[in-house]
C-alpha positions as CSV (number, residue, x, y, z in Angstrom):
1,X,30.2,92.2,-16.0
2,X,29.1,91.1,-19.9
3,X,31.0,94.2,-21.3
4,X,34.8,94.4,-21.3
5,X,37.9,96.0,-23.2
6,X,40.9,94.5,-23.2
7,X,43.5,96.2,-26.0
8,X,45.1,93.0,-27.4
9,X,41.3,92.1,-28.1
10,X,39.6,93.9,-31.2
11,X,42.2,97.0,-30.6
12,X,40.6,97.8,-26.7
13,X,37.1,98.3,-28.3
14,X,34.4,97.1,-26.0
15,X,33.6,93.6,-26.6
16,X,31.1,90.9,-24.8
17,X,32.4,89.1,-22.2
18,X,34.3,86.3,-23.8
19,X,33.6,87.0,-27.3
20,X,34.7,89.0,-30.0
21,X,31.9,90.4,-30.9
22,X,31.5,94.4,-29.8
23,X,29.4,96.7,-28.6
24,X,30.0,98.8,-32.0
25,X,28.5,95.5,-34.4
26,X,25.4,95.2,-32.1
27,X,24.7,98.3,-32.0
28,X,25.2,98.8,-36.1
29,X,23.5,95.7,-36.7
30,X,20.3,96.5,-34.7
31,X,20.4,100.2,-36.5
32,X,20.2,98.5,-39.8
33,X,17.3,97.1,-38.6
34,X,18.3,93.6,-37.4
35,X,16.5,92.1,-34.8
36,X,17.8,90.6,-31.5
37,X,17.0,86.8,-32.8
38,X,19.0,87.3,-36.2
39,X,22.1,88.8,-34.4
40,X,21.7,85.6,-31.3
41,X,21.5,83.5,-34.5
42,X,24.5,84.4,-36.3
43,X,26.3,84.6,-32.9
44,X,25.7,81.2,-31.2
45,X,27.6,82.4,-28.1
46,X,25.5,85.6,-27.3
47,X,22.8,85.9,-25.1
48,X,19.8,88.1,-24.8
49,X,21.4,89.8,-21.9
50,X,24.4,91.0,-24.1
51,X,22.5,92.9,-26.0
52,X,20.7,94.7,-23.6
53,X,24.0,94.9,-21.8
54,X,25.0,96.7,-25.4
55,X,22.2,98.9,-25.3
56,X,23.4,99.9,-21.8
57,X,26.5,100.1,-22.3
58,X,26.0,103.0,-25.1
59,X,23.4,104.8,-23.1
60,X,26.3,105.2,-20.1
61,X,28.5,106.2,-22.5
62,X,26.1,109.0,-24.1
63,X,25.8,110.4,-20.4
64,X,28.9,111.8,-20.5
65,X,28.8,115.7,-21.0
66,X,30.6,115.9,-24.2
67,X,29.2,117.4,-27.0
68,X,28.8,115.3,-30.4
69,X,29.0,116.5,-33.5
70,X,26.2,115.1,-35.8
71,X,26.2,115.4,-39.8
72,X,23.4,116.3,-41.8
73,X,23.5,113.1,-43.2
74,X,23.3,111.1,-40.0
75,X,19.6,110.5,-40.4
């Protein structure tokens, strides 16, 4: 298990396993266009298989049938 939420760590928000870091920062990071060797470089203690556990993570939670509202502006 790489992804865990804990609420006395980073308020409950889903974080790598023994880190920090969240699923949110990876996932904004790589949306701004970062790529998986800058974000392993500024965090020593990731691996590769964190963020494709991110990745995963967010696709499980998308499966959900909940509808999301979405702003013209998203894009």
């Amino acid at each position: 298990m790489r992804i865990v939420s804990n609420p006395d760590i980073m308020m409950g928000k889903p974080t790598i396993v023994g880190t920090r870091v969240t699923v949110e920062s990876i996932l904004e990071r790589l949306a701004a266009g970062e790529s998986q060797e800058q974000i392993l470089e500024a965090n020593p203690r990731l691996a590769p298989e964190d963020i494709r556990a991110a990745l995963g993570f967010a696709a499980q939670v998308l499966h959900a049938d909940v509808l999301y509202p979405v702003s013209a502006h998203a894009a």
